[in-house]
C-alpha positions in Angstrom: -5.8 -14.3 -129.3 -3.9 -17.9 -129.5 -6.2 -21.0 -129.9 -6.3 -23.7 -127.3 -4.4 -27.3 -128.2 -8.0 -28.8 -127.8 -9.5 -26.4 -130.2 -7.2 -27.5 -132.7 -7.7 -31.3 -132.1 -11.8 -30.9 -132.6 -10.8 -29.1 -136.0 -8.4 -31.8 -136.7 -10.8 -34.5 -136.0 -13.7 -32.4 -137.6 -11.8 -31.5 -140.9 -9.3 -33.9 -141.3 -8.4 -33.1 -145.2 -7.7 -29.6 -144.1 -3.9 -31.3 -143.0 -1.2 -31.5 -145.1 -1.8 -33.9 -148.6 1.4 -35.9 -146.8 -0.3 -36.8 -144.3 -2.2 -40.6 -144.7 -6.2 -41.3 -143.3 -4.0 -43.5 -140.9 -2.3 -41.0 -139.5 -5.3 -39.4 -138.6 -7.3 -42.5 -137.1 -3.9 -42.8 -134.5 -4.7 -39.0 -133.4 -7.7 -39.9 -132.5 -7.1 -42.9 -130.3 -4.3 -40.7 -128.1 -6.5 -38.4 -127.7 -9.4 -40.7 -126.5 -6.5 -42.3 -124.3 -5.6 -38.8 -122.6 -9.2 -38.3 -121.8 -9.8 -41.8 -120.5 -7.0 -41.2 -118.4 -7.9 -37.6 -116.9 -11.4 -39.3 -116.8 -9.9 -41.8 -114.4 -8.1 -39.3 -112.2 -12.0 -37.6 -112.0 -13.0 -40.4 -111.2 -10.4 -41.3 -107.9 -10.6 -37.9 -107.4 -14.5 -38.4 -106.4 -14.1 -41.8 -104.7 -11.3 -39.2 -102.5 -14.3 -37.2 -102.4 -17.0 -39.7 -101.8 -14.9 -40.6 -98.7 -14.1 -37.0 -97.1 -17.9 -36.4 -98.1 -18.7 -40.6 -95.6 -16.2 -38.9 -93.0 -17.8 -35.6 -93.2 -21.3 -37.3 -92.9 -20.3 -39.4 -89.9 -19.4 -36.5 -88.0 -22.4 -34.3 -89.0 -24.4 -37.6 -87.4 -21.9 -38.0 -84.3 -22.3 -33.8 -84.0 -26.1 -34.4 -84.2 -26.4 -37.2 -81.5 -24.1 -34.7 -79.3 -26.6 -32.0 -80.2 -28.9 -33.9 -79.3 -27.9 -35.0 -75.5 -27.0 -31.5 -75.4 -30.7 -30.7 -75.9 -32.1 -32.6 -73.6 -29.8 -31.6 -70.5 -30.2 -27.8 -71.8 -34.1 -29.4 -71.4 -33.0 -30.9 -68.1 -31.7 -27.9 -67.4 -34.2 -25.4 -68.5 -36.5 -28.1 -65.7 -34.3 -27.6 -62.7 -33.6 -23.9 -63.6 -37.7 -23.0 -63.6 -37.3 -25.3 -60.5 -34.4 -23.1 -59.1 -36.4 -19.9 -60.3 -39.5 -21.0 -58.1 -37.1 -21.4 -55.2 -35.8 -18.0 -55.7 -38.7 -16.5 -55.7 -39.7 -18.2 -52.7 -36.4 -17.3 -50.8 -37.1 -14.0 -52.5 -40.5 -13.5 -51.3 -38.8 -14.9 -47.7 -36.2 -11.9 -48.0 -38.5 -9.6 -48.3 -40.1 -10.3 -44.8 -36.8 -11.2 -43.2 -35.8 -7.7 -44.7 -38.8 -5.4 -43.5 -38.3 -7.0 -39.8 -34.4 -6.1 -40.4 -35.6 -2.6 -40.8 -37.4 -2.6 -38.2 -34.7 -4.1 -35.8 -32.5 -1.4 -38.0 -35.2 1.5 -36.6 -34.9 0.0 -32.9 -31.5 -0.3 -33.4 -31.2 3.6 -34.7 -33.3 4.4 -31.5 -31.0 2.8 -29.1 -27.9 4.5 -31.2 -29.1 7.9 -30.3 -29.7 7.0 -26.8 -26.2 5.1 -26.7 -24.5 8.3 -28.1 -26.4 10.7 -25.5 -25.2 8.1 -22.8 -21.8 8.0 -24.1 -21.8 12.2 -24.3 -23.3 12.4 -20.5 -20.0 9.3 -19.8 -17.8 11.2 -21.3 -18.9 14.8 -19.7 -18.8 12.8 -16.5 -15.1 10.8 -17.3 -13.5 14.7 -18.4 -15.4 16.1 -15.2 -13.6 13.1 -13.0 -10.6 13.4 -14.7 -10.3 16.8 -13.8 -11.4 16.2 -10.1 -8.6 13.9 -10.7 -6.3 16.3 -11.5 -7.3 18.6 -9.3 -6.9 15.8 -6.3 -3.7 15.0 -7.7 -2.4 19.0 -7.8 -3.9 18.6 -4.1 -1.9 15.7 -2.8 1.7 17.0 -4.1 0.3 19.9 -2.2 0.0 18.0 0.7 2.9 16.1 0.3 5.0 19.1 -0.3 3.4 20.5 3.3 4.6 17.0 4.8 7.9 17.2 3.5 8.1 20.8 4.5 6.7 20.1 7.7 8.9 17.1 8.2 12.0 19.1 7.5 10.5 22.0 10.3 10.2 18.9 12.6 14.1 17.7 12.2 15.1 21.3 12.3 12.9 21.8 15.3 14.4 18.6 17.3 18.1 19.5 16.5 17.2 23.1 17.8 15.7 21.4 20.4 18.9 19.4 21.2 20.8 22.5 20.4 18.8 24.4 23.2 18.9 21.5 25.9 22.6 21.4 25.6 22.8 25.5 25.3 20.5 25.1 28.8 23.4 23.1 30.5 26.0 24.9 29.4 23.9 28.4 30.7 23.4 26.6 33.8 27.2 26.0 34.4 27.7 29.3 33.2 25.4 30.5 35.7 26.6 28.7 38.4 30.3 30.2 37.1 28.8 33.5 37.0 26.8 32.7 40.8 30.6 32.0 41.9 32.0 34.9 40.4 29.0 37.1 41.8 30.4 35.3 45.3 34.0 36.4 44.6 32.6 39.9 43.2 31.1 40.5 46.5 33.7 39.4 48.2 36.0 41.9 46.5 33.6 43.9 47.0 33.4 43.5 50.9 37.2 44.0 50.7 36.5 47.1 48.6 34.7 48.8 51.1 37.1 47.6 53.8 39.6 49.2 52.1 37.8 52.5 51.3 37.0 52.6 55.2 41.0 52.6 55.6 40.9 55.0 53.5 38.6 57.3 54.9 39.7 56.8 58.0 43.2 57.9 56.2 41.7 60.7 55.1 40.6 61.7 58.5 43.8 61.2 59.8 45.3 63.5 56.9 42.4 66.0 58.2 43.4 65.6 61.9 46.8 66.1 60.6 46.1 68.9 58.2 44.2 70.6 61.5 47.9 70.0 63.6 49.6 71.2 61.0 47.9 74.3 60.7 48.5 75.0 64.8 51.7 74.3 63.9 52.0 76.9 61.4 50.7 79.0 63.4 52.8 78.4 66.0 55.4 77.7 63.3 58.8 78.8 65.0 58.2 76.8 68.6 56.5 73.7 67.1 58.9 73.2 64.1 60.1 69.9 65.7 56.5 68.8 65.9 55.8 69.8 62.2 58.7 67.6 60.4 57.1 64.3 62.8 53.6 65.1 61.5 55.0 65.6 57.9 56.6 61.9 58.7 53.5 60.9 60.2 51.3 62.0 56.7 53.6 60.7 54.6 53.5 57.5 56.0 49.6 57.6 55.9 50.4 58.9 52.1 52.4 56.0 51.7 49.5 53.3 53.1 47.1 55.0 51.2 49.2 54.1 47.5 49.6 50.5 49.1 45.5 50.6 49.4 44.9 52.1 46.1 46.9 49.6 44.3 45.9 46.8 46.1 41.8 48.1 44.6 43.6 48.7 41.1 45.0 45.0 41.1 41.8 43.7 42.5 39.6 45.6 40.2 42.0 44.4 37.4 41.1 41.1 37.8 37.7 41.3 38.7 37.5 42.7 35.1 38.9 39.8 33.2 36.6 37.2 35.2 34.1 39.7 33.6 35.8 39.6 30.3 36.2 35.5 30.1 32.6 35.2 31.5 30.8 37.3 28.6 33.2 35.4 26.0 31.8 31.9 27.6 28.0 33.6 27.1 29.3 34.6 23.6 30.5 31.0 22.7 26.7 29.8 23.5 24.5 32.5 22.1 26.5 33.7 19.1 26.2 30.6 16.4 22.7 30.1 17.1 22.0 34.0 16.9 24.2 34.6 13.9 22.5 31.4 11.3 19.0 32.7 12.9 19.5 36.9 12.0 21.9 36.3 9.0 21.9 32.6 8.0 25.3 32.4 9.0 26.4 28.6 9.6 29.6 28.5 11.6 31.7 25.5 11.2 33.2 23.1 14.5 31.8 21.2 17.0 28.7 22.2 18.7 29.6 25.0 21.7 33.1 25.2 19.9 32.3 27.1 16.7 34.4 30.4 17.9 37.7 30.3 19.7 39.9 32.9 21.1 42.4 33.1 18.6 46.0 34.6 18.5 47.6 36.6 15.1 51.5 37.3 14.7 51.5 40.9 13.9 54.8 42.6 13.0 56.4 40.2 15.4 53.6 40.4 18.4 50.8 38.4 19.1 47.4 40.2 18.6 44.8 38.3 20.1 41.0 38.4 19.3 38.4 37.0 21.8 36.2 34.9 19.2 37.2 33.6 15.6 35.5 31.3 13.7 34.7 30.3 10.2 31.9 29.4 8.3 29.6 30.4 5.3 27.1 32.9 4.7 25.0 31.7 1.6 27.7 30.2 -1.0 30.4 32.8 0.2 32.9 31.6 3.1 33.4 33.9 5.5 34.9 34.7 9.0 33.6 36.3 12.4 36.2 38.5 14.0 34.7 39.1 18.1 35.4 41.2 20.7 33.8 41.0 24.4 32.9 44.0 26.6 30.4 43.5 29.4 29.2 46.7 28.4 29.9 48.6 24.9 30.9 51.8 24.4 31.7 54.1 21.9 35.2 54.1 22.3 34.9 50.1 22.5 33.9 50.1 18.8 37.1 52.7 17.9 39.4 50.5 19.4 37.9 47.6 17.6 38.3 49.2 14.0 41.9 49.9 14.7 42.3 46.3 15.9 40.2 45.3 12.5 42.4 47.4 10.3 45.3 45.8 12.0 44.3 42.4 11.1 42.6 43.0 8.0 45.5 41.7 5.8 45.8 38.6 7.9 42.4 37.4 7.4 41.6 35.0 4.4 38.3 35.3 4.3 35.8 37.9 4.3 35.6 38.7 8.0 31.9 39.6 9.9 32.9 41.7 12.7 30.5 41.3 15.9 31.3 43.1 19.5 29.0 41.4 21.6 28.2 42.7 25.6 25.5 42.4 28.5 24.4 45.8 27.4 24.9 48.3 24.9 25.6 52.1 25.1 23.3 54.4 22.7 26.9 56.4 21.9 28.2 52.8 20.4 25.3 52.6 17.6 26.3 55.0 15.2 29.4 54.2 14.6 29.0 50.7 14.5 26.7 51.0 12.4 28.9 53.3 10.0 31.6 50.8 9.8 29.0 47.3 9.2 29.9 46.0 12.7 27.2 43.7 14.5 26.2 45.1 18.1 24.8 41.8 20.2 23.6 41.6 23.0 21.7 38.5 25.1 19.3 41.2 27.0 18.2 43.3 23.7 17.6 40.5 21.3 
């Protein structure tokens, strides 16, 4: 292992005649002082460096006595302290102790309070039972009074129905009375023609006797044929000039007759024109359209260049479905009334633009008209079997 330099110098100093005989005892006396100079000086730099010392060790001191005098106020407010918190500890204890009352009559309030809970919650079951019973009272009064007002409505529209049948009736009234007075007038010209009838058929008889009288002369004159021949050919004159007023007669009933049975006719289809609308939207909810009395009108077709004429036509709707009522007027109905309407029907059929309802309507109806009638969907009405 090397030496140190300083190990060397203490063997120098110590055994100086171990150097070199070159080397002079002056030589060695100058080693000496360099080396006393080198310590003097790294003495000297010990030495600042403990003065440097001796100052951080002052500083250090200085704070250890400023830390202590802080320590020390911090003692005595932790002592402060430690006073007010034994102070603050005794309070506690106090508010503690003042709790623990406060608390127990909390639990008893708590207990009444529990008490009146239950009692709330069986009041508030019985409420609500009685709120769902009301509500459905409420309900049910409600369901009721739609009820009711659907019966008010109901009955209001039975009321406005009721006064326009009403109005319908009192204006049906005065047209049946002038139709009765019509018909009273025609009854007076009926029996008139009638008086005039029988005047007629007493001519007639009386015609007849004289044919009888004359038959009786004629028969003596047959038998006395050859002498009374003369006589014969003035009573053949004489009969056939009775013959002849008798045709006159005859026609004369026929003509009267003939129009007695179209004031018939035109009275039934003036009854017709009254009852019929009302009857048909009554039986078959049929609503006929025009004015009211003037909802069927005789009515005229052009058939293979001839007028074909119907005593009633009007139009209207049965439901949703337009329709058309085709009428004939009899005073009384027969069977061969309805044949000669189903040819008339069958006629018109393609002239018709809407699905025709055909009605015969009469005073009376015969039982041979039903069947047929019937067969072919024809409506039999009559005023007296309603």
């Amino acid at each position: 292992m090397p030496k140190s330099k300083g190990a060397d110098k203490k063997r120098r100093l110590k055994n100086p005649n171990n150097e070199g005989t070159s080397a002079g005892h002056g030589a060695g006396n100058t080693g000496q002082v360099g080396g006393l100079e080198g310590t003097l000086q790294r003495l000297t730099e010990g030495v600042i460096e403990l003065a440097e010392g001796q100052k951080h060790l002052q500083a250090t001191v200085t704070q250890l006595v400023e830390w202590q005098q802080q320590t020390q106020g911090t003692v005595a407010q932790l002592v402060e302290g430690q006073i007010q918190l034994q102070n603050t500890v005794s309070q506690l204890a106090e508010e503690n102790r003042r709790l623990v009352k406060g608390q127990e009559k909390l639990w008893q309030a708590v207990t009444h309070l529990t008490k009146g809970q239950d009692e709330l919650r069986q009041a508030v079951t019985r409420l609500t039972e009685e709120n769902r019973k009301l509500a459905e009272g409420q309900e049910r009064l409600q369901e009721t009074v739609a009820h009711l007002a659907e019966e008010n409505r109901r009955l209001a529209e039975g009321q406005q129905r009721l006064q326009e049948t009403v109005a319908h009736l009192a204006e049906g009234q005065e047209r049946l009375w002038q139709t009765v007075g019509q018909l009273t007038e025609g009854q007076q010209r009926l029996q008139e023609t009638v008086a005039h009838l029988a005047e007629g058929q007493e001519r007639l008889w009386q015609a007849v006797g004289q044919l009888t009288e004359g038959q009786e002369r004629l028969q003596e004159t047959v038998a006395q044929l050859v002498g009374v021949q003369l006589q014969l050919q003035t009573t053949v004159s004489q009969l056939a000039e009775e013959s002849r007023k008798a045709m006159v007669v005859l026609k004369e009933v026929n003509r009267k007759v003939g129009r007695l049975d179209e004031q018939l006719g035109m009275t039934v289809e003036s009854v017709a024109q009254i009852v019929l609308p009302g009857y048909l939207e009554r039986h078959f909810g049929i609503k006929l359209e025009g004015k009211l009395g003037y909802e069927l009108k005789p009515m005229f077709f052009r058939l293979n260049g001839e007028w074909e004429q119907v005593d009633l036509y009007g139009e209207g709707t049965m439901g949703k479905e337009e329709i058309c009522i085709v009428c004939e007027c009899k005073a009384k109905i027969y069977e061969r009334d309805v044949h000669a309407f189903v040819k008339k029907l069958e006629r018109l059929w393609g002239l018709l633009k809407k699905r025709p309802i055909p009605v015969l309507f009469g005073y009376s109806i015969h039982p041979s008209a039903q069947e047929p009638a019937s067969s072919h969907n024809i409506l039999l009405v009559s005023p007296l079997h309603r």
